[in-house]
TORDOTI-714463 format. One line per field, with one value per atom (N, C-alpha, C, CB): residue number from 1; atom name; y, z, x. Coordinates in steps of 0.05 Angstrom, whole numbers, always signed. Atoms other than C-alpha are relative to their C-alpha. Glycine has a CB too. Example, Ala and Ser with C-alpha at 12.3 -4.5 7.8 and 13.67 -1.06 7.14 Angstrom:
<rs>
i <- (1,1,1,1,2,2,2,2)
at <- (N,CA,C,CB,N,CA,C,CB)
v <- (-24,-90,+24,+1,-24,-21,+22,+9)
w <- (+0,+156,+0,+25,-1,+143,+14,-29)
u <- (+18,+246,+18,-20,-16,+273,-15,+9)
</rs>
This chain:
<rs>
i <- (1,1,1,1,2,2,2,2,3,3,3,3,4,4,4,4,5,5,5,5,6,6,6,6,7,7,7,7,8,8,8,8,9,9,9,9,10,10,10,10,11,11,11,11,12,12,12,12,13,13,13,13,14,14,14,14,15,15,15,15,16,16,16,16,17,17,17,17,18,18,18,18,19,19,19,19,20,20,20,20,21,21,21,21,22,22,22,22,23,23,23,23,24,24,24,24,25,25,25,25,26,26,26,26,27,27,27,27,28,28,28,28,29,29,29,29,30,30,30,30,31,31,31,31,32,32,32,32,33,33,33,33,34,34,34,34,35,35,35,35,36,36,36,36,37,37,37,37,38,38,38,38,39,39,39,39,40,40,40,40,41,41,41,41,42,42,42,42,43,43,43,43,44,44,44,44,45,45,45,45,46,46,46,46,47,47,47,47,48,48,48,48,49,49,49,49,50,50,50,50,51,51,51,51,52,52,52,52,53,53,53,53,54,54,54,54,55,55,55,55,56,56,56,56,57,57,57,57,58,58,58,58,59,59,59,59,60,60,60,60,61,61,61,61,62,62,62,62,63,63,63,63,64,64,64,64,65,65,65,65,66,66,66,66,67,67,67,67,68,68,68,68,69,69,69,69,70,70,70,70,71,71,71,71,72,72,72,72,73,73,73,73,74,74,74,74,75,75,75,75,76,76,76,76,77,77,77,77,78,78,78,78,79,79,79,79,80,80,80,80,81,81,81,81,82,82,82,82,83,83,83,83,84,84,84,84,85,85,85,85,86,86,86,86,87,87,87,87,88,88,88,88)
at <- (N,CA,C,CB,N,CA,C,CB,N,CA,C,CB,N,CA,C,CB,N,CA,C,CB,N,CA,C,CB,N,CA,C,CB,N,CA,C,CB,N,CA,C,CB,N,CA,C,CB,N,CA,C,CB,N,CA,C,CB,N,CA,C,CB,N,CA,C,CB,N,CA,C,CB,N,CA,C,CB,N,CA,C,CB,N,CA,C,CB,N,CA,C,CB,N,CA,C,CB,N,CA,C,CB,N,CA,C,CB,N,CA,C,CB,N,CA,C,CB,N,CA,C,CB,N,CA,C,CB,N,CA,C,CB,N,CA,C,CB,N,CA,C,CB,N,CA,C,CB,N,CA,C,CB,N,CA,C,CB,N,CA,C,CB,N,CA,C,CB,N,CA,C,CB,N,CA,C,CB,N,CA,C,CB,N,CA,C,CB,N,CA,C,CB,N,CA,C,CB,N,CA,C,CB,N,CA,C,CB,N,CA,C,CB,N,CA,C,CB,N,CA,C,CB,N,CA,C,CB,N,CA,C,CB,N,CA,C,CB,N,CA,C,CB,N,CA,C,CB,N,CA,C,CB,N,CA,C,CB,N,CA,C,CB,N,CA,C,CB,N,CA,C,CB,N,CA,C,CB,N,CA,C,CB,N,CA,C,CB,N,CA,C,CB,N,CA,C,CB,N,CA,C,CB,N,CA,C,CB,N,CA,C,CB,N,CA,C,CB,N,CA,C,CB,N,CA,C,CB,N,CA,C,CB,N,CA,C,CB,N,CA,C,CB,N,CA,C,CB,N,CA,C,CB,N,CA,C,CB,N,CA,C,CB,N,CA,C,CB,N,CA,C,CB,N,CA,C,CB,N,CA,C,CB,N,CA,C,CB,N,CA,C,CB,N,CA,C,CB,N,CA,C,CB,N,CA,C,CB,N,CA,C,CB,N,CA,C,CB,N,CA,C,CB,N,CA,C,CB,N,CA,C,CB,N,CA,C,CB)
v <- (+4,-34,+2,+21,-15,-44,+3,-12,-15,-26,+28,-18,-26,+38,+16,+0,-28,+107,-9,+40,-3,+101,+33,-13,-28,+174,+16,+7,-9,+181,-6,-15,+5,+146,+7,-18,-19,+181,+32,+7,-24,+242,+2,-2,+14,+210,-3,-32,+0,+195,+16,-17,-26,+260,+19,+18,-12,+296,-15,+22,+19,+240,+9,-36,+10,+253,+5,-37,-4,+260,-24,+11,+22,+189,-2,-20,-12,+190,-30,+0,+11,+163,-5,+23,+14,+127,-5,-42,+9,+126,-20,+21,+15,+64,+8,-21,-13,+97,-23,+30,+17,+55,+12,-11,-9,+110,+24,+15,-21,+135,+21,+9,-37,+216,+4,+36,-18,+235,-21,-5,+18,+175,+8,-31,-18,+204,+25,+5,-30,+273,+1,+17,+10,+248,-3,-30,+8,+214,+26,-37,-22,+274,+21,+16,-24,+327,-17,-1,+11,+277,+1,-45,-3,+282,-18,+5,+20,+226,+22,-25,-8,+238,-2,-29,+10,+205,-21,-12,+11,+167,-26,+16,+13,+102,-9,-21,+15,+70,-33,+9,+24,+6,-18,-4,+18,-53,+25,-44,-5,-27,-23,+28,+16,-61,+8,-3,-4,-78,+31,-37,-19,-46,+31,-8,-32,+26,+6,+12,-8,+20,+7,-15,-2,+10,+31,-27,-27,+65,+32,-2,-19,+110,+6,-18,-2,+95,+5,-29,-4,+108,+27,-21,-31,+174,+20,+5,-13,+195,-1,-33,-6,+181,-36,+30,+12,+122,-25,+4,+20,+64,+13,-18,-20,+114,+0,+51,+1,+130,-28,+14,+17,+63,-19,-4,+19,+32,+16,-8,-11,+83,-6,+36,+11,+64,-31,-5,+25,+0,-4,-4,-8,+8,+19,-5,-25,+70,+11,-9,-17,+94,-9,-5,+3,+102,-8,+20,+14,+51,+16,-32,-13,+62,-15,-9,+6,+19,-28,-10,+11,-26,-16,+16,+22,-99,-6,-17,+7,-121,-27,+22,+26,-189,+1,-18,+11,-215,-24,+3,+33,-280,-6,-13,+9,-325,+0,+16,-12,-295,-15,+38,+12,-324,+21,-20,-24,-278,-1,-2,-9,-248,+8,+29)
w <- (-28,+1369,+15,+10,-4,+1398,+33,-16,-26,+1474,+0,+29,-4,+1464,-34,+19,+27,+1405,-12,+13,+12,+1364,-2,-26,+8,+1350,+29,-12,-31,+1428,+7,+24,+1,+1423,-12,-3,+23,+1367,+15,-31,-24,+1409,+24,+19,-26,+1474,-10,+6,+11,+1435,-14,-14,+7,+1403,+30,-25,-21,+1464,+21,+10,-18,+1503,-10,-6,+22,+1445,-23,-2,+40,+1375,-4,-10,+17,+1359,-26,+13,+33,+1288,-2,-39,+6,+1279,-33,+12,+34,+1209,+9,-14,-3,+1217,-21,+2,+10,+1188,-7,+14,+7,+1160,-17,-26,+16,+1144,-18,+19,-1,+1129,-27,+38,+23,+1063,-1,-12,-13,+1063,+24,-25,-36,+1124,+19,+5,-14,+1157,-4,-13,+5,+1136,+13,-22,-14,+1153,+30,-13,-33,+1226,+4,+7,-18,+1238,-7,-6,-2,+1212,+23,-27,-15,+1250,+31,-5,-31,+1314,-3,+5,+2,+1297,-6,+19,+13,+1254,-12,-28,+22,+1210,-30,+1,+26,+1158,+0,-14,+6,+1136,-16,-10,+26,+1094,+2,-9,-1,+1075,+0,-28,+1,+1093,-27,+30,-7,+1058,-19,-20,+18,+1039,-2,+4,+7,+1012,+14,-28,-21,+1052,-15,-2,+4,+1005,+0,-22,-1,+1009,+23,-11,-23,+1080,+11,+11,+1,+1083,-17,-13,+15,+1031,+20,-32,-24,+1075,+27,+12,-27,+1140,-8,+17,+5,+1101,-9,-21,+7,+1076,+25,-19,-39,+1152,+16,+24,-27,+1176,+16,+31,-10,+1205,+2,+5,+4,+1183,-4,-31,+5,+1165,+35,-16,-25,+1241,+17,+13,-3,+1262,-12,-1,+11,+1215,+7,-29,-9,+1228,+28,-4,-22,+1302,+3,-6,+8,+1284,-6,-27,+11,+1240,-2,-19,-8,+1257,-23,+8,+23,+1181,-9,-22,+14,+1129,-20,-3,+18,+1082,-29,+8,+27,+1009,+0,-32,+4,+1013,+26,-36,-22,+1065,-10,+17,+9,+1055,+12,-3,-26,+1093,-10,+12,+4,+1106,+9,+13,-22,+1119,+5,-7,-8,+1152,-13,+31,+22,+1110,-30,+2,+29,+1049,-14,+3,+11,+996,-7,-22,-3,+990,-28,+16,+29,+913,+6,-11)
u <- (-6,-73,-26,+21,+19,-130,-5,-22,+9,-121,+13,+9,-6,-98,+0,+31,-3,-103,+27,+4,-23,-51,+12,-5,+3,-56,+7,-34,-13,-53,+28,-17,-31,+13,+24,+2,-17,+41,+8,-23,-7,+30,+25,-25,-6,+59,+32,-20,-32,+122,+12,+6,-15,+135,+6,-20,-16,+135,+7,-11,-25,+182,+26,-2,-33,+240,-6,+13,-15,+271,-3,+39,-3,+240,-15,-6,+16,+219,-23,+34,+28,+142,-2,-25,+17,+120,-33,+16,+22,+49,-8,-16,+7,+11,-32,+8,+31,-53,-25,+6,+24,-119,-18,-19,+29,-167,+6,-13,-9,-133,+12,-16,-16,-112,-16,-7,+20,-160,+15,-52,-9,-122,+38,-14,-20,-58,+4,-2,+1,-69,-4,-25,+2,-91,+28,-18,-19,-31,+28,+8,-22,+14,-5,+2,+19,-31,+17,-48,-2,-19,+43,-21,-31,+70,+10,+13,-24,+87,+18,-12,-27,+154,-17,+33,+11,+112,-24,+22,+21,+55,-4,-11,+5,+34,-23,+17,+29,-27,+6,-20,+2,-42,-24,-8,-25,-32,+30,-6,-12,+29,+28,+4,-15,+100,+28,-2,-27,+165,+17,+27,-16,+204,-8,+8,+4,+166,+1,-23,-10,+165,+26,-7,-22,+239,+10,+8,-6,+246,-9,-22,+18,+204,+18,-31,-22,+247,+26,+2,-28,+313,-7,+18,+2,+288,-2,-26,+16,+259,+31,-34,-22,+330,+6,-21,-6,+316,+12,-11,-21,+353,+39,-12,-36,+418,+8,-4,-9,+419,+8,-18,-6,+416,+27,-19,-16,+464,+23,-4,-33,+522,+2,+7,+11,+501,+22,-38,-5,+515,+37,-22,-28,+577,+12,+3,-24,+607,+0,+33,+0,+600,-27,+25,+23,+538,+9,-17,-9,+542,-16,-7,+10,+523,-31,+22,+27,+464,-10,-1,+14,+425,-15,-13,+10,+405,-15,+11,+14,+348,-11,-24,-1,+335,-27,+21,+21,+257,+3,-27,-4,+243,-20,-2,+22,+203,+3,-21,-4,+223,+30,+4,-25,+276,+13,-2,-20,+337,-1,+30,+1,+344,+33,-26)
</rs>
């Protein structure tokens, strides 16, 4: 992002609310450890892969909350569709 910290925004949005942060880390573990220190939920390194991101956001809560949201119950499992991509 580059007009504004990320790290300043990570901040900024923990104390607004209960919204759960994934930080996107460039800078390896010291890039990691930053963005936990600043109040992610969690961390990944960049590049990383849909599916661990996804995995990552369903462990943090955050696709479960949304989908019962959604559908009123928590399903057993959560399909996600990208664009671009051919469906398996």
């Amino acid at each position: 992002m580059p007009d504004i910290d990320s790290l300043c925004l990570c901040r900024t949005i923990r104390t607004a609310g209960d919204t759960t942060v994934i930080g996107l880390a460039a800078g390896g573990e010291a890039g990691r450890v930053r963005g936990l220190q600043a109040g992610a939920d969690d961390c990944i390194n960049k590049p990383y892969g849909a599916r661990e991101l996804v995995a990552r956001m369903g462990a943090a809560g955050c696709l479960r909350s949304s989908v019962e949201a959604a559908c009123g119950s928590s399903p057993r499992s959560v399909r996600c569709r990208f664009p671009n991509r051919p469906s398996r």
